[in-house]
N, C-alpha and C positions, 0 to 999 in steps of 0.2 A: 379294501385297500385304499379307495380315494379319499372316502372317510378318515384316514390314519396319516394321510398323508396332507388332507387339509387342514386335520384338527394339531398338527406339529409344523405347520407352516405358520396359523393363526396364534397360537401358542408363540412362535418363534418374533411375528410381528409386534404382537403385546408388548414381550417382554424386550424389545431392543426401544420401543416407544417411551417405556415407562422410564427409561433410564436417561431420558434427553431433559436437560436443566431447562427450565423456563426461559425466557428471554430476560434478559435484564432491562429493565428499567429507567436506571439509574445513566442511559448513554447520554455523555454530555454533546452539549449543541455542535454538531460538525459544519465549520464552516466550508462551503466546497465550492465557492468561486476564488478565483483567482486575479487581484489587485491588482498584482506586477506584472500580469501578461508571462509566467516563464515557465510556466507547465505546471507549476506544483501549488494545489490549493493551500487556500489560508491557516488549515488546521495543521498543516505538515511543515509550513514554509517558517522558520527561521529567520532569514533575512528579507524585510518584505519589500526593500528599497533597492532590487537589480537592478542593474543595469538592463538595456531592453538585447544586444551584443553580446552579451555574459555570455559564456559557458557555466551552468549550473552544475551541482551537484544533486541529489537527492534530497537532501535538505534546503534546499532553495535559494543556496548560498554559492557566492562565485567560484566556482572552482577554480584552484591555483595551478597553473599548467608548466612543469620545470622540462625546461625543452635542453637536452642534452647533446644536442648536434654540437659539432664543432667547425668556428668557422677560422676561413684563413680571408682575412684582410691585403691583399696585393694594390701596393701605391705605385 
């Protein structure tokens, strides 16, 4: 029974091995320091020229921040 149970475990690791694509090759150069100091390396970053105060977004670009409060001005 350990026999059947190792020979379809070994069986089972085979075949889930054989089916994993090789690594590719072809990754191009990832630059992963970061110029502008704002969290998002060079390969992701869009806008490379932040401000260092920015709010960013994920693409490394300032985020636009639409502030909806409403004020009352009293002279």
């Amino acid at each position: 029974m350990k026999h059947i149970i190792l020979l379809a475990t070994g069986l089972f690791v085979i075949g889930c091995s054989s089916t994993i694509d090789s690594y590719p090759k072809d990754i191009p150069h990832l630059d992963l320091k970061d110029r502008d100091q704002d969290g998002v390396i060079n390969t992701r970053d869009r806008c490379q020229q932040t401000q260092t105060l920015d709010i960013i977004n994920n693409n490394g670009c300032s985020a636009q921040i639409i502030d909806t409060k409403d004020y009352n001005l009293h002279i």
